[in-house]
C-alpha positions in Angstrom: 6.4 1.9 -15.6 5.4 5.6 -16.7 2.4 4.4 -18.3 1.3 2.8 -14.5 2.1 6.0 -12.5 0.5 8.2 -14.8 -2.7 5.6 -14.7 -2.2 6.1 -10.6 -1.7 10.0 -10.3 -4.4 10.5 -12.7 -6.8 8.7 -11.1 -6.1 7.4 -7.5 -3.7 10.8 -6.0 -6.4 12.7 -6.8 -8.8 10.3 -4.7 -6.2 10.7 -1.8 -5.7 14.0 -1.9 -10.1 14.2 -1.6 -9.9 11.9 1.2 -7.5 13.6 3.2 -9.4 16.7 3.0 -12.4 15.2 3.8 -10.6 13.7 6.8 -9.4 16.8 8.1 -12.4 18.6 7.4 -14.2 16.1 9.6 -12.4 16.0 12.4 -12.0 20.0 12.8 -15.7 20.9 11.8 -17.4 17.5 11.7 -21.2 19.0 11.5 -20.2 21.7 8.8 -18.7 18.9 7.0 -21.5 16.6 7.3 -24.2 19.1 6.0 -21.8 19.8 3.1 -22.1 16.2 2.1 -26.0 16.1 2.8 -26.8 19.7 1.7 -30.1 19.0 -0.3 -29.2 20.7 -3.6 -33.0 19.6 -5.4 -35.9 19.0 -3.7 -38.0 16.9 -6.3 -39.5 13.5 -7.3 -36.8 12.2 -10.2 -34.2 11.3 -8.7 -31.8 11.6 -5.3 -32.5 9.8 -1.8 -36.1 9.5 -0.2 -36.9 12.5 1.8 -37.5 10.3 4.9 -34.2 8.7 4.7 -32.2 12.0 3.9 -33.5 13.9 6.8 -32.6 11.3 9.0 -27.9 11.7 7.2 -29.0 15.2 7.5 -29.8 15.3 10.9 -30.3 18.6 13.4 -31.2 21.3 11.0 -33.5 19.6 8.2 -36.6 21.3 9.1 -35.5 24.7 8.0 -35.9 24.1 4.7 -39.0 24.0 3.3 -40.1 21.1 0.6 -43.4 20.9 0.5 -44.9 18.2 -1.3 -41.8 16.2 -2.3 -40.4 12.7 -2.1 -36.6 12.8 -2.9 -33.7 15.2 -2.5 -30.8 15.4 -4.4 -27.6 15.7 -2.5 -24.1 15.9 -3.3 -23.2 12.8 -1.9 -26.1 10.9 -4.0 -24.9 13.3 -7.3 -21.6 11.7 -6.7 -22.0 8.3 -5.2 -25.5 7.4 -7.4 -25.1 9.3 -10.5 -21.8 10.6 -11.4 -20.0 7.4 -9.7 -21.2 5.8 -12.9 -18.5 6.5 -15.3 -16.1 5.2 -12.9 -17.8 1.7 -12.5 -18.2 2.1 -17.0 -14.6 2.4 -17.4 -14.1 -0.4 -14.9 -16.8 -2.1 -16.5 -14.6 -1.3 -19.9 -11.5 -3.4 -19.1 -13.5 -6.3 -17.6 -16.0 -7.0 -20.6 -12.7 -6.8 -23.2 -10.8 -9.2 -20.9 -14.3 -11.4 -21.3 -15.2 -11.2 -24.5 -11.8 -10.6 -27.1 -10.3 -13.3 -28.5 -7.2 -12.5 -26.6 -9.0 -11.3 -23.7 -7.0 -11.5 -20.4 -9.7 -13.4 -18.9 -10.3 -16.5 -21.4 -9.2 -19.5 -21.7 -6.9 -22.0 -19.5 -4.2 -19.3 -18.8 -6.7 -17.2 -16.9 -8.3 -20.6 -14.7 -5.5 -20.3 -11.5 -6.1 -16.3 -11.6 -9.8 -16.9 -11.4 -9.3 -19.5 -8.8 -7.4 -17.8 -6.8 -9.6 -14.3 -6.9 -12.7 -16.5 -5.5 -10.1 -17.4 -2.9 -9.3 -13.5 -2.1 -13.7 -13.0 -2.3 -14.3 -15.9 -0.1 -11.2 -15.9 2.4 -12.0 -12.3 3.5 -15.5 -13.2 3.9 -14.9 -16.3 6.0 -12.4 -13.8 8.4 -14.7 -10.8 8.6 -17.7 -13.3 9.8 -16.0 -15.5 11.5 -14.6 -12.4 13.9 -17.8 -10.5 14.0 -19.3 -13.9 15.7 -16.8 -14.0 18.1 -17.4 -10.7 19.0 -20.8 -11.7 20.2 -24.6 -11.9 18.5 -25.0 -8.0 18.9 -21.6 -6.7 17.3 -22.2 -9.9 14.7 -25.7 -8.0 13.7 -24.7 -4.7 13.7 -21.4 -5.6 11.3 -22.5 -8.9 9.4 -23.7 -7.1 6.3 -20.2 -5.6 5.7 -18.9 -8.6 4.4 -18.4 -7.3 0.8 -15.9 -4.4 2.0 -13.0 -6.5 2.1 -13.2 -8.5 -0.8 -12.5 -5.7 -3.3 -8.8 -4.8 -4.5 -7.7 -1.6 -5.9 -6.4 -2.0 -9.2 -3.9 0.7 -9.9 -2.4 0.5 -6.2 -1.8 -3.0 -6.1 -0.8 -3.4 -9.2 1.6 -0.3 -9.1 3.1 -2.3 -6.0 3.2 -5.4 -8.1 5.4 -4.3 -10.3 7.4 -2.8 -7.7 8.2 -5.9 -5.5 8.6 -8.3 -8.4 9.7 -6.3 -11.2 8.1 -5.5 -14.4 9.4 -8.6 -16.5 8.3 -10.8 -13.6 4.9 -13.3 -14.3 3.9 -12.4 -11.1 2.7 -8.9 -12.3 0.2 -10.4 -14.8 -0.8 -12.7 -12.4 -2.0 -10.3 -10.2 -3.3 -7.9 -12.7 -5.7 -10.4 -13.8 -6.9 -11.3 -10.3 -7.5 -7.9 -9.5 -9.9 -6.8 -12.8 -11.5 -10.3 -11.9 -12.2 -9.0 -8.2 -13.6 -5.9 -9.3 -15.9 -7.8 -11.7 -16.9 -9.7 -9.1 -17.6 -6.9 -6.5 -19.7 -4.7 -9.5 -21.7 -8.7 -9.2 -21.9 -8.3 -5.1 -23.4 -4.9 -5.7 -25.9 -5.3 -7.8 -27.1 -8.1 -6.0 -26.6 -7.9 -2.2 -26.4 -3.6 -1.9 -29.9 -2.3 -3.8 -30.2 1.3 -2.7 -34.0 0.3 -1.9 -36.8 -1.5 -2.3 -36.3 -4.0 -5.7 -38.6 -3.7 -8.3 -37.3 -5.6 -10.9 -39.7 -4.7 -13.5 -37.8 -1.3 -14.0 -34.5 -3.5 -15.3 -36.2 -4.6 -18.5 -36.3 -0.3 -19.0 -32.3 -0.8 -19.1 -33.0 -3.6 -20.7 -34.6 -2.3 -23.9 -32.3 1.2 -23.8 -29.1 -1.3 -24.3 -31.1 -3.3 -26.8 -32.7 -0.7 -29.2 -29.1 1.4 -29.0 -26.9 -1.9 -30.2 -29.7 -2.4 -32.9 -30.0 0.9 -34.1 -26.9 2.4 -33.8 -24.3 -0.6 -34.2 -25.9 -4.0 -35.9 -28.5 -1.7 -38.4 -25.8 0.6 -40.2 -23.5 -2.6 -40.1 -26.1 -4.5 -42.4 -27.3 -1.5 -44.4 -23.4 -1.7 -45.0 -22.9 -4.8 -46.2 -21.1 -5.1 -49.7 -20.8 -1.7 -49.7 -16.9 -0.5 -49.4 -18.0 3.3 -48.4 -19.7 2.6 -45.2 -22.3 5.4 -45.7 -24.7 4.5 -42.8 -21.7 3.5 -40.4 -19.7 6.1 -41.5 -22.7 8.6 -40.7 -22.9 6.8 -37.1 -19.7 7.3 -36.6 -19.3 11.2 -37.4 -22.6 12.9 -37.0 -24.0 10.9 -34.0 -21.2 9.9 -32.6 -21.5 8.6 -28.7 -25.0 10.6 -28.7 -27.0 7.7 -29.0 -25.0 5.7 -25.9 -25.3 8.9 -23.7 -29.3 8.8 -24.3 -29.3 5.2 -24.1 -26.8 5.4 -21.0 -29.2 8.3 -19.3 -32.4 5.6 -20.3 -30.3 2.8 -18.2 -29.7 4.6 -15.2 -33.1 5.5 -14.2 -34.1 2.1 -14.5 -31.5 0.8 -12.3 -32.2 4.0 -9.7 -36.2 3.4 -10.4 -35.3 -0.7 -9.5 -34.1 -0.2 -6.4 -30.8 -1.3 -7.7 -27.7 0.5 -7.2 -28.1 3.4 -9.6 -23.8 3.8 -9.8 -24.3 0.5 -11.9 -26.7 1.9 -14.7 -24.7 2.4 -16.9 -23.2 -1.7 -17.2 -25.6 -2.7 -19.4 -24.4 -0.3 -22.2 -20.6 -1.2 -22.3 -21.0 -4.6 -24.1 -23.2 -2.4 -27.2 -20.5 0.6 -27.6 -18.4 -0.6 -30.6 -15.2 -1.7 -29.6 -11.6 -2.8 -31.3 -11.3 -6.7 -31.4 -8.1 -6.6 -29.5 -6.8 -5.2 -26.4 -3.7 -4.2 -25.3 -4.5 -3.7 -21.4 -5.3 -0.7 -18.9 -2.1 -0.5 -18.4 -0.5 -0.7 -22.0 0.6 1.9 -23.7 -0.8 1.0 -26.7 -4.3 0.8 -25.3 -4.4 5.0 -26.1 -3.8 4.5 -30.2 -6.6 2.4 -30.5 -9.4 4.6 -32.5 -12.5 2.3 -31.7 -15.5 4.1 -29.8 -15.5 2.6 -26.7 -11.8 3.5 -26.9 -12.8 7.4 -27.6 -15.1 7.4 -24.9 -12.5 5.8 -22.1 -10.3 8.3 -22.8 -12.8 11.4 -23.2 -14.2 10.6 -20.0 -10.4 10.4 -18.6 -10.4 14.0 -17.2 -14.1 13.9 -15.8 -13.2 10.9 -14.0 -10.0 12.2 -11.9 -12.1 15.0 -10.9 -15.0 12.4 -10.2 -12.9 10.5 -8.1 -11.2 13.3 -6.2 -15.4 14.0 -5.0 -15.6 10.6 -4.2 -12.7 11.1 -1.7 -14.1 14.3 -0.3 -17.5 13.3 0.4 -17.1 9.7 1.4 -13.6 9.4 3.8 -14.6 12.1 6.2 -14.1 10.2 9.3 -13.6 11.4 12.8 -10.3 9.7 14.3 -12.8 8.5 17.0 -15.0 6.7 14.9 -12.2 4.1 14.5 -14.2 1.1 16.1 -15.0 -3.5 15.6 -15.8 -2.6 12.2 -12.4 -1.0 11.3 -10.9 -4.0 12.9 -12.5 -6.5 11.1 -12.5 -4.8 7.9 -8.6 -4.5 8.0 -7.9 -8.2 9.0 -10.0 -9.8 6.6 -8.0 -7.9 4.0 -4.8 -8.3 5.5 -5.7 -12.3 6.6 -8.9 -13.6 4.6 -6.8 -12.1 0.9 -3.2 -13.8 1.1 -4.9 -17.0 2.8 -7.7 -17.4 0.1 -5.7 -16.3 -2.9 -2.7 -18.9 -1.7 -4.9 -21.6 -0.7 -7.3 -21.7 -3.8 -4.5 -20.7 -6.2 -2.3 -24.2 -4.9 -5.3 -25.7 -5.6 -5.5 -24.9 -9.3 -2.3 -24.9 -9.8 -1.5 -28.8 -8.3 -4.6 -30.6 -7.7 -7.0 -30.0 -10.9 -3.4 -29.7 -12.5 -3.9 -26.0 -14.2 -0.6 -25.0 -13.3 0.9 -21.5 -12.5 3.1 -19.1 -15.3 6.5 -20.0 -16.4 9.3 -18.6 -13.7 6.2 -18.1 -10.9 6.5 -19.5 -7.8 3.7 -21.0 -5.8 5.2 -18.8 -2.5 4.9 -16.2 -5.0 0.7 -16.4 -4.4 1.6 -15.2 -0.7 2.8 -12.3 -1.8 0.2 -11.4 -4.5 -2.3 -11.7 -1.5 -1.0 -9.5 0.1 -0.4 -6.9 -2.1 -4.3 -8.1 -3.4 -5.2 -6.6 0.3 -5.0 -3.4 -0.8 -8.8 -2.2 -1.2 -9.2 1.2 -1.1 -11.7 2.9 -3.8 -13.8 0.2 -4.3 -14.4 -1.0 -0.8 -14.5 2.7 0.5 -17.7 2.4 -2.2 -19.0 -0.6 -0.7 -19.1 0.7 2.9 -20.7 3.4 1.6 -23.7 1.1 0.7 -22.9 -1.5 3.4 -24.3 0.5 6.1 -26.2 3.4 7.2 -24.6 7.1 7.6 -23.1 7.3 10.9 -20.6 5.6 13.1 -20.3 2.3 12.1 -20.1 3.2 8.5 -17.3 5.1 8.9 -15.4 2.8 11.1 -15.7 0.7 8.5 -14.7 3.3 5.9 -11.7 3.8 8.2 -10.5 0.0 7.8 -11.0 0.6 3.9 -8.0 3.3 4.3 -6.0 2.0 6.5 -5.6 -1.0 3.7 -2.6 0.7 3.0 -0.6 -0.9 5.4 -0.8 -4.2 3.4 2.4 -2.0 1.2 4.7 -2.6 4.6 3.0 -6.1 4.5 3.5 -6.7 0.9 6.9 -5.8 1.1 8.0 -7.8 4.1 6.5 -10.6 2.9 8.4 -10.3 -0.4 11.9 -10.3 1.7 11.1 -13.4 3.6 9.8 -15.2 0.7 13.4 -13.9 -1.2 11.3 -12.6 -4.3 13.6 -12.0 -7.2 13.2 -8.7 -9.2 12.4 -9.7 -13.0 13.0 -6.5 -14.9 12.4 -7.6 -18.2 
């Protein structure tokens, strides 16, 4: 249990204690808050948002500084959300490709089929709610709101799994069950990014730039010295890798994959995906929340845990410059947000986990009950980080972003749900 509260107060109290500020700071001096956010710290033509599109978040005030011949600005909200956002979605990125790719990777094989059945329930049950409400509200709220449909089909990892283990115990099968649903759901949102959110206009050709970065740096700085090595008990040109180069190559490579993914029109956070799978790695793992995982000596292992610090602080930006919400933006958007998590999760994850686990026969863990999917869905509702992040690329800067921002926090009420739900269903505490 330590090892998942210190995961949580490392990484998301710092978050809340961001967003909090940001929130108060908003709603006493909203337009000193808002040119903090947007306060145009480069004027250049590398990187940052399109001139035309940042005076228009910066609003009254922009023309007093003078660019001249420019095309992008670099902001703190872009250094944070675009660029330094990044090493979150890696170490994210991390724990999904071993659960993928290791032999006894969390996500292979028949034990993981019901969890991966049920998380395409919790992606497409929210989805079906938030739509299906936004086209009752009528055609106009229905196109102002439709392309938030991704917001509520993300789960926080460390919150709901920090409640998991709360409501069922730590022994209980429940716990693993739910862990691997939610790395599978943030898999799938980094997927629903990438795809459905580009930050502008797609030029594809720039992706075969990231392309060739994560090629040439597996070649050269993984599979090369691994054959020069062969037969050769010293290891000289693996060895050398390892202690003079280090994670130098990965961070040029890394810096090489970014721009092609901001240059794309792709969502720039994401740049750094394709590098994860070349970063040697151990051939086991023990799981993010393991505390074993922190012995292991491998790389990608070194990195995740240099990058540890940078990331809280990371994180704790995030908060600050994206939750900023006046209490009067709370509008549809919140609304629907909220109830797709707290309907369109337990509904989906219930209904297409009874479906692998009777019908095509895949079954459920030994001493899980099938009620015990209810309660997994809703402690699955939790979103939080990850669909304050997809709001923030959902819609433009201004009211209905942050209404549906607000529905993103208020997520946190699925804890009282989660809870309540446990009582009824007369979930029994497994503590070993």
């Amino acid at each position: 249990m330590y090892r998942v509260w210190d995961f949580v107060t490392n990484y998301s109290l710092l978050l809340i204690v961001g967003a909090v500020t940001a929130m108060f700071w908003a709603n006493t001096d909203p337009i000193g808050y808002h040119h903090f956010v947007q306060h145009p710290l480069w004027f250049n033509d590398l990187i940052g948002l399109d001139y035309s599109y940042w005076t228009q978040s910066y609003g009254e005030g922009f023309e007093r500084y003078e660019v001249g011949d420019i095309t992008k600005v670099l902001s703190p909200h872009y250094l944070v959300n675009g660029v330094l956002m990044a090493l979150f979605f890696a170490v994210a990125a991390k724990e999904v490709w071993e659960a993928v790719i290791l032999k006894n990777g969390a996500l292979r094989g028949k034990k993981a089929a019901t969890p991966l059945f049920a998380t395409a329930g919790g992606i497409l049950g929210p989805i079906v709610v938030y739509l299906g409400l936004a086209s009752v509200m009528g055609s106009d709220t229905y196109s102002a709101l439709a392309n938030g449909w991704a917001i509520p089909t993300a789960t926080d990892i460390a919150f709901s799994y920090l409640v998991g283990r709360v409501i069922f115990g730590a022994g209980h099968p429940a716990v693993r069950f739910l862990l691997l649903l939610a790395i599978a759901d943030d898999a799938a949102a980094l997927v629903i990014v990438a795809i459905f959110y580009p930050s502008g206009a797609v030029e594809p050709e720039w992706l075969l730039l990231s392309v060739a970065a994560a090629v040439a740096v597996f070649v050269l700085a993984n599979w090369l010295p691994r054959k020069l090595d062969r037969g050769n008990q010293m290891r000289p040109a693996s060895t050398f890798m390892r202690t003079k180069l280090h994670f130098f190559p990965y961070l040029i490579a890394g810096c090489i994959s970014w721009y092609g993914f901001a240059e794309s029109g792709l969502n720039p956070a994401l740049g750094l995906l394709p590098i994860v799978p070349t970063i040697p790695h151990a051939d086991r793992a023990f799981g993010i929340f393991s505390e074993a995982e922190q012995y292991l000596t491998d790389l990608l292992n070194q990195m995740q845990n240099a990058l540890k610090h940078p990331v809280e602080i990371i994180l704790f930006l995030f908060g600050l410059l994206n939750a900023g919400m006046e209490f009067s933006s709370i509008g549809a958007a919140t609304w629907l947000v909220l109830a797709a998590l707290l309907i369109g999760k337990p509904v989906g994850i219930f209904l297409f986990g009874w479906i692998a686990a009777r019908p095509l026969g895949f079954g459920i863990p030994k001493g899980m009950r099938i009620v015990d999917l209810v309660v997994i869905g809703c402690v699955a509702s939790i979103g939080f980080t990850v669909s304050l992040f997809v709001a923030s690329v959902a819609f433009d800067p201004g009211p209905v972003q942050d209404a549906a921002k607000m529905g993103a926090l208020f997520s946190f009420v699925a804890l009282v749900v989660s809870v309540t739900v446990a009582k009824l269903c007369r979930v029994q505490k497994q503590h070993s």
